[in-house]
N, C-alpha and C positions, 0 to 999 in steps of 0.2 A: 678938281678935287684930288685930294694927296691921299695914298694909300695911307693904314694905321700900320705902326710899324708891328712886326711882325710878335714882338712880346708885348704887344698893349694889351691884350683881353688876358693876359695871365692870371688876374684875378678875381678877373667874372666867376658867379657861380656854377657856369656847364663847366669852365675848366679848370676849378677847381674842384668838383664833382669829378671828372676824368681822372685827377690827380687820384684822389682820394679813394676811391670804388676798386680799384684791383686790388690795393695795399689791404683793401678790408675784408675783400673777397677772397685773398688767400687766406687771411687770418679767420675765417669764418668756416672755410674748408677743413684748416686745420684743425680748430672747434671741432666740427660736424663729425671727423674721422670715423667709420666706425662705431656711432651712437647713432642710438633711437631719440628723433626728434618731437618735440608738440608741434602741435598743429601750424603754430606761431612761428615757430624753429623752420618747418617747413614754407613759409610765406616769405620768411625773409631770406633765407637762400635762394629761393626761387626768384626770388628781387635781384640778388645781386647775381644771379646767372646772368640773367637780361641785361642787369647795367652794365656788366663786367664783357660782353659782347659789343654793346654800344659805344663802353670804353676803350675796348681794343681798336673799333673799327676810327676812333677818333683819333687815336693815336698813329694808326696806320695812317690815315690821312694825314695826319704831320710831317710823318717822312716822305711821304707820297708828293705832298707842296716841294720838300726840300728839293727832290730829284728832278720834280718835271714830268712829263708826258714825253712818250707812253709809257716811260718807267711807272708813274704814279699808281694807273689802271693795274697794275700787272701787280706790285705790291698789297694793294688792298685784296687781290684777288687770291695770292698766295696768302694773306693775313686770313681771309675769312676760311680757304681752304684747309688752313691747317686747327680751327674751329673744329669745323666739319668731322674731320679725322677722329680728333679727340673725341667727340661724342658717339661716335661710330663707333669705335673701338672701346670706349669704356660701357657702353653699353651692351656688345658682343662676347666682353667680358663676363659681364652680369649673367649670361646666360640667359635663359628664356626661350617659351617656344617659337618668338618670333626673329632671333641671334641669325638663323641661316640668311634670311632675306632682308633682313635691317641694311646693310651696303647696298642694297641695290631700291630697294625701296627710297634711301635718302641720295643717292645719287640723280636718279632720276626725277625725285621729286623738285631737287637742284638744277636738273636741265627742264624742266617743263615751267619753272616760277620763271627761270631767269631768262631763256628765249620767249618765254611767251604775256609772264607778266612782269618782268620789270623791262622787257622792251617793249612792248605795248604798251604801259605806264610813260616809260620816256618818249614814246610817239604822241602819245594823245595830252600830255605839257603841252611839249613844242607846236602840236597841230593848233591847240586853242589858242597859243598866244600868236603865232605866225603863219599860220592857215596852212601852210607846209613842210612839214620835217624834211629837211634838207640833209645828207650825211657823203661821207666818202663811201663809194660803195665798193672799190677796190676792197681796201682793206676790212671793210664790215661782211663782204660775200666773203674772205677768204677766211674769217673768224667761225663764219656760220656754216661750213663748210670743215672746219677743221671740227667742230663739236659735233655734227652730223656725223663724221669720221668715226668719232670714240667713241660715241655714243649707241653706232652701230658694230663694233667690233669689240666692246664692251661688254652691253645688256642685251643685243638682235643675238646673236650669233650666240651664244650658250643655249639659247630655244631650240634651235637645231642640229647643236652635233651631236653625235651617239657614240662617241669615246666613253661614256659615263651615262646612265640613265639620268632621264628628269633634265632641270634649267640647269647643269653645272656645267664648267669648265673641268676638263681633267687635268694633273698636274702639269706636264707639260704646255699644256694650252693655256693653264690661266699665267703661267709663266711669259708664254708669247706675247699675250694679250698687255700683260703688264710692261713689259719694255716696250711693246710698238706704243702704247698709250704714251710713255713717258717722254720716248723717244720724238714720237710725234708734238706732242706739247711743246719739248725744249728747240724742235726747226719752230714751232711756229712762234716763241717767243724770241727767238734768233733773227727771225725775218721782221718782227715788230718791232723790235727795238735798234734794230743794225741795220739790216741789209735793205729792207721798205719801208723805213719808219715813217716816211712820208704817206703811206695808204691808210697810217692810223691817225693823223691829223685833222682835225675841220678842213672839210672843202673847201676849196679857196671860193672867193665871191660870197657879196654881204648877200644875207638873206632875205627876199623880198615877204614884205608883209602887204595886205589888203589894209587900206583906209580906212577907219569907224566912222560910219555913217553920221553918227554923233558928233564927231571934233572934224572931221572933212571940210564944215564951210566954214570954220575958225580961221582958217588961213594961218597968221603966223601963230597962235595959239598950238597948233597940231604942231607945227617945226619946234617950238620950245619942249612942246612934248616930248615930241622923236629924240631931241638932243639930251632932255638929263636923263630919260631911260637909257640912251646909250652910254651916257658917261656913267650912270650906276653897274650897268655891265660890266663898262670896261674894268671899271673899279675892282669891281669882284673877280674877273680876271686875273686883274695885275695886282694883284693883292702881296703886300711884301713878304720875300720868301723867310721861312721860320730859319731863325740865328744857329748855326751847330751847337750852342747849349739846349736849346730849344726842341731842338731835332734829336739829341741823344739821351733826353730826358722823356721823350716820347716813347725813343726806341725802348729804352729801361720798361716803361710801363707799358709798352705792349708787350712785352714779353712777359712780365707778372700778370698782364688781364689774360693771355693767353692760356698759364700754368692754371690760373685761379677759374676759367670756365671749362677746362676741362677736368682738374679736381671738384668742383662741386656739381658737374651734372653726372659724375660716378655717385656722389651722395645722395643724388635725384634720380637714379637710373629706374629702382625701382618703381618710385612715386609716379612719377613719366607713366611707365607702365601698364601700372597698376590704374592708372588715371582713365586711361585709354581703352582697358579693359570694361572698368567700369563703367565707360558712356554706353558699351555697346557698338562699340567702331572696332573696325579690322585693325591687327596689328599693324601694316602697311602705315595706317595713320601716324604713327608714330615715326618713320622714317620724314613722314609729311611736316611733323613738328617739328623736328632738327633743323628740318631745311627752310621752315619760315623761321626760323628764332635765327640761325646764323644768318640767313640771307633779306633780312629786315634791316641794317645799318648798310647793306647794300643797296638796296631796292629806297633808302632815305638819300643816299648822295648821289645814287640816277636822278632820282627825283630833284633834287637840290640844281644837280648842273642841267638839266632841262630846261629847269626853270629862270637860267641865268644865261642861257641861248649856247649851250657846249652838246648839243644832241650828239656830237659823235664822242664825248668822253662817256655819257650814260651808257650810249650802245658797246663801248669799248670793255667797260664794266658790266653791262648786265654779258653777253658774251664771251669776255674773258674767268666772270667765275663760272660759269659752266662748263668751260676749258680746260680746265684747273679742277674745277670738280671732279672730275672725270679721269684728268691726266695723271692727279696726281691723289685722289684717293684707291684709283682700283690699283694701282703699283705697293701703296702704302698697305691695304688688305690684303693685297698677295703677300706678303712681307709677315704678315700677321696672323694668317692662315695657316702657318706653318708649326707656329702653337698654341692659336685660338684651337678647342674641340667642335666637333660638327660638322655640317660640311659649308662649301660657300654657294647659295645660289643666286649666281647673277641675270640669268632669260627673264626676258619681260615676256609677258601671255599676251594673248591675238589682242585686247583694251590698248593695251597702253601700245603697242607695237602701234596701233593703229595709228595710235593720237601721236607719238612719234613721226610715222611718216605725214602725216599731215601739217604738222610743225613743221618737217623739214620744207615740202612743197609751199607752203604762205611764206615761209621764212624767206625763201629761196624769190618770188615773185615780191616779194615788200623789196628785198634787196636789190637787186637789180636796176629798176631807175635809178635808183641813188636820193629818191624823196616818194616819199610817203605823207597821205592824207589820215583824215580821222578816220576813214572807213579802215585803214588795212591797221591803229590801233586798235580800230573795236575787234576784229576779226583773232588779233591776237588774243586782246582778254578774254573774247568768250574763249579761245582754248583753253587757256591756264585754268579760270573757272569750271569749265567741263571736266578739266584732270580733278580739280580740287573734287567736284563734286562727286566723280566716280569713285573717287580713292574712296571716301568716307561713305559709297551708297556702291557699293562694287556691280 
């Protein structure tokens, strides 16, 4: 079976829906400027927040085909992260009493989803369909390892110095903190992409799966089986690379769905807010909300290449945006701190410090074989769902 060529679905309605949705989303932003919306006004901005995320991250994926692996990982990563930023900072904008800890709140909430529920997510795919997630552990322990790093030299470490009362960094410090962050990020994208690009790879050796008890006495039945699930893989694989018109018409529009969700979730800042306030949930939650609406078209193409037997492109992605989270929003705040009002607090409290190091140690122990079963999925989910459920029940 022949791949389609790279501009044959140009006309479907997802992509022409991607076409469409940033161009509308700016124009809708522009609308919104500065006016009181109806209720209606507010539905449909909030509409095209989401699609305008979705749409970016589709787009990123286009250029992402164009380049290859592990460049591809790494741009979606920079794509969602600079999501992230914008909502951060237009809502630290806004003001409010929760502006001091909104960065550290969505940071973190972005390291707990994505080491612990969109790689648990891509473990327990792969574990159903092939009884054991198989990955490079080279390169996945040195990912997990480097977000452990920022993670704790970020948000651990404000908790404890006493340059400055309370979880802050003092000037000079948040200053350190931001270039070893950034610094650190760009060796480990230097080692990814150049120097070990082979650690970021699928493990070589095909995957062994267990037999269905079901199609096992079919005999040649089961081999017809095994053979067009593999050629449907391959397929999706090798899928033909998107044309340079293709690819610079993507870039265009990710950079418009880009402009257009971070102008309309300043139109939303308050609403967000105000939403949040009124369930009776801790401001925190809201940090929580950033980081599921950005890192939901991430946590969709882990899932996607799981399901299509690339477990080491999921873990690449879930891993690398919390890398990127990290490396390059608390560099970007620091930068921003300087004439945002208030102050910045980044220390996480003895909770989440906790669930922190406990992420680190499973993470650490799932990585290391190099394969992972359904049990060390579950063990991730329940963490991420434990974060989830403390944040909102503190």
């Amino acid at each position: 079976m022949n791949a389609p060529p790279a501009d044959a679905a140009t006309g479907s309605p997802l992509e022409m829906a991607a076409k469409i949705v940033p161009v509308a989303a700016v124009l809708a932003f522009l609308g919104a400027w500065e006016r009181s919306l109806p209720v209606i006004g507010e539905i449909v901005v909030v509409g095209l927040l989401g699609a305008s995320v979705l749409a970016a991250v589709h787009h990123a994926e286009v250029v992402a085909h164009r380049v290859g692996e592990p460049f591809g990982s790494l741009i979606l990563a920079v794509a969602v992260t600079v999501i992230e930023v914008g909502l951060i900072v237009t809502l630290m904008v806004s003001g409010g009493p929760g502006a001091a800890t909104l960065a550290r709140d969505t940071v973190f909430a972005a390291v707990m989803i994505t080491c612990n529920g969109i790689f648990g997510l891509s473990l327990l795919i792969t574990a159903l369909r092939e009884g054991t997630a198989s990955f490079n552990a080279k390169g996945t322990g040195a990912a997990l390892a480097t977000v452990i790093t920022l993670a704790t030299l970020s948000l651990v470490l404000p908790t404890f110095t006493t340059s400055v009362p309370g979880p802050e960094f003092s000037g000079v410090q948040l200053a350190f903190a931001a270039v070893v962050s950034l610094a650190l990020y760009v060796l480990f994208v230097f080692v990814q992409n150049v120097r070990h690009r082979d650690y970021f790879l699928p493990a070589p050796g095909p995957t062994v799966r267990p037999l269905r008890p079901a199609t096992a006495r079919l005999g040649g039945v089961l081999v017809a089986e095994r053979i067009e699930e593999d050629e449907e893989a391959d397929t999706e694989v090798h899928a033909a690379t998107p044309t340079l018109r293709t690819t610079l018409t993507s870039l265009a529009l990710l950079i418009t769905a880009l402009v257009a969700v971070v102008g309309l979730a300043k139109v939303e800042s308050k609403t967000i807010e105000a939403a949040v306030s009124g369930a009776g949930l801790p401001h925190a939650v809201v940090g929580v909300v950033i980081a599921l609406l950005v890192l939901l078209p991430e946590t969709l193409a882990a899932a996607r290449n799981a399901q299509r037997r690339r477990i080491q492109i999921s873990l690449n992605l879930a891993l690398g945006s919390a890398m990127a989270s990290i490396g390059l929003t608390i560099p970007t705040i620091a930068v921003a701190s300087i004439w945002l009002d208030g102050p910045l607090l980044l220390g996480l409290g003895a909770v989440h410090i906790v669930l922190l190091g406990l992420t680190a140690l499973v993470g650490t122990l799932t990585v290391i074989p190099g394969r992972a079963t359904l049990l060390q999925a579950g063990v991730h989910l329940t963490l991420c769902a434990s974060y989830l459920f403390l944040a909102a029940v503190p």
